[in-house]
N, C-alpha and C positions, 0 to 999 in steps of 0.2 A: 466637465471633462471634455475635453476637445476631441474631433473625429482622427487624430494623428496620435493622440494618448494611447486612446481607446485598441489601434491596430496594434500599438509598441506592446499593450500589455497582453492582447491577445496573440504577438506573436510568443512573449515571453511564456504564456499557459502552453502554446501550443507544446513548444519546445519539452518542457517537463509532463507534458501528458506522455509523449512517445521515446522519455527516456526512462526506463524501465529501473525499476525499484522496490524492497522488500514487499509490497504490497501487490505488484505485478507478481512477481512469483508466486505467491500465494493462489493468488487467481487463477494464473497456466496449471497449479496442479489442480485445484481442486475442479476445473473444467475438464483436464484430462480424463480427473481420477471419475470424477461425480456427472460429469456434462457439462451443456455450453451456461445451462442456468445458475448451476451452483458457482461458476464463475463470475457469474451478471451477479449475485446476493454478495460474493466476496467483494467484488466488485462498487455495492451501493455502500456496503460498510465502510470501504475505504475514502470513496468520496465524501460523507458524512463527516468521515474526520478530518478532511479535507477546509469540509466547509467551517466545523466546528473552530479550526486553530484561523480561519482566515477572521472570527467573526471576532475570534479572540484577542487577534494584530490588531485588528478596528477598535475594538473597546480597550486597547490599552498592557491585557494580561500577558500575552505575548512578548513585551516591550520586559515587564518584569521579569520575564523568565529569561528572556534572555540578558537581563544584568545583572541576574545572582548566580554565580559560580554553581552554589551549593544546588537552587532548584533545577538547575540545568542537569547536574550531574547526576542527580539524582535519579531525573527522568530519563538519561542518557542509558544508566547502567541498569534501569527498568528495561527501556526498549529492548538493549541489548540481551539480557535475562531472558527476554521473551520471542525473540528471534532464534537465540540459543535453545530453546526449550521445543518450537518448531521445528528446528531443523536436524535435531536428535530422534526427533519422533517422526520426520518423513523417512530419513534415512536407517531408522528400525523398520519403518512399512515399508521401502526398498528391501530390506535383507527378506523380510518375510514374505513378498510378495516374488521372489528370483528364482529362478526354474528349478535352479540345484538347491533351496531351501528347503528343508524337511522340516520345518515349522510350522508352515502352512502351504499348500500346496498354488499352485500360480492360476488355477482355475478357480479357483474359490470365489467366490461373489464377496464383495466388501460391504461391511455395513452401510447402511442408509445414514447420512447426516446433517441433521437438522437444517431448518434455513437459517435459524438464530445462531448456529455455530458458526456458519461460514458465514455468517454477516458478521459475529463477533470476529473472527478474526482478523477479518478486513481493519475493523472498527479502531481495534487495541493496536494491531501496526501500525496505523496511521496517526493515532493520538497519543504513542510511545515512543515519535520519531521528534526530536527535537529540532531537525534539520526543517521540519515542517513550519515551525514555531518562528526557526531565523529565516525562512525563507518570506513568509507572507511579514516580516517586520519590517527586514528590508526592502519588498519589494512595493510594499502598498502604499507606503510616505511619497512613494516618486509619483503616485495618479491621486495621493487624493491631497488637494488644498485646503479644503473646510474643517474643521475643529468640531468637536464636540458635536450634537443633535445635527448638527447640521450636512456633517458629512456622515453620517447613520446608511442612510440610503443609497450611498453612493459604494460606501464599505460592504454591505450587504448586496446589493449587486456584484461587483468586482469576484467578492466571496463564491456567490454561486456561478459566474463563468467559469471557474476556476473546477468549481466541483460536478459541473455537468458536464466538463471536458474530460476530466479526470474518469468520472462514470462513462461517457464516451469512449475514450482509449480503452477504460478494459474489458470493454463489451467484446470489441473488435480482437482484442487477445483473448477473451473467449472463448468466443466459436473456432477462432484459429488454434487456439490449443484443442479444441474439441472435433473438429475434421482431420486435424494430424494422427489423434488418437485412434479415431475410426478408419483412419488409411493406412494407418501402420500396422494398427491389434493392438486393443489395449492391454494384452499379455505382455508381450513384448513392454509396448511405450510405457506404460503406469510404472514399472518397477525404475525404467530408466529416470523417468520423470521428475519421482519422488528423489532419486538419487541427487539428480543436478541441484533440484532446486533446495535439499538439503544442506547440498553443499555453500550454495550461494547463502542462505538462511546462513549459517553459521560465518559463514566469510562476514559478512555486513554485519554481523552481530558483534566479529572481533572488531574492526574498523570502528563499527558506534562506539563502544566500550572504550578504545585507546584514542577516539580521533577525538578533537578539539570543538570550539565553539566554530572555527571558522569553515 
């Protein structure tokens, strides 16, 4: 792979590290809601599946899913399921968590949540996104030339720049969701929070659900 490849692909990571998507929102709340860590665990999860769909393009499996209508759609109207299924449930913890809520009062300390939840959720938005599947299909043909064992190495590299950028960018959304929270009140912000990124949850879910392969 030539020193000119190498910059085109790492501008092309760059680019999709800091364009924000169902897995970034997850992370801003759960930083907001839980702190800057629980966003770093949303955060690894997500990279993970990151890594996981780029190792997938390299070995081939990616290539299948993305030429069967059926497996695509399948995993399309999963993702979307489960985008929908989040985004119903930050914005139930919005109502409950709102000043004027008589359900639960806006002081109330929120349960503690596990590191395995918020690393699962990362995990399952990222390997429930089929757009992840066409994105490393088409984008890894154009940097690797070798075929078979031999571009192994080269795909597994590629792979993990991709997901230690990834882990990279939502660090940095992290803490910045997690300082906005302690500048604002997390009285205040947490309810808002949960709101938006419900809303957004559920947007991207209708979009995954109706939109296409392309």
């Amino acid at each position: 792979m030539t020193r000119e490849a190498l910059l085109a692909y790492l501008g092309v990571v760059a680019m999709i590290t800091v364009t924000p998507g169902p897995d970034t929102a997850i992370v801003l709340r759960n930083a907001a809601r839980h702190g800057w860590s629980a966003g770093v665990r949303t955060g690894v999860g997500s990279a993970l599946g990151l890594l996981i769909w780029g190792l997938a393009a390299g070995l081939g499996i990616a290539v299948i899913l993305a030429a069967s209508a059926f497996a695509f759609t399948v995993l399309k109207l999963a993702g979307a399921a489960y985008l929908g299924y989040l985004g119903i449930r930050m914005l139930w913890q919005a109502w409950q968590r709102h000043p004027g809520s008589a359900i639960v009062s806006a002081t109330e300390p929120h349960a503690a949540v596990s590191a395995r939840v918020l690393f699962r959720q990362g995990l399952i938005t990222n390997l429930l996104n089929p757009k992840a599947a066409a994105f490393f299909t088409a984008l890894l043909p154009q940097f690797v030339t070798g075929h078979g064992m031999a571009a192994a190495p080269l795909v597994v590299g590629l792979a993990l720049i991709a997901a230690v950028a990834n882990l990279s960018g939502q660090c940095v959304f992290a803490v910045a969701a997690h300082r906005t929270a302690r500048l604002i009140g997390r009285r205040y912000f947490e309810p808002i929070m949960d709101g938006v990124v419900g809303v957004v949850l559920l947007t991207l879910g209708g979009k995954l659900a109706l939109g296409n392969r392309t």
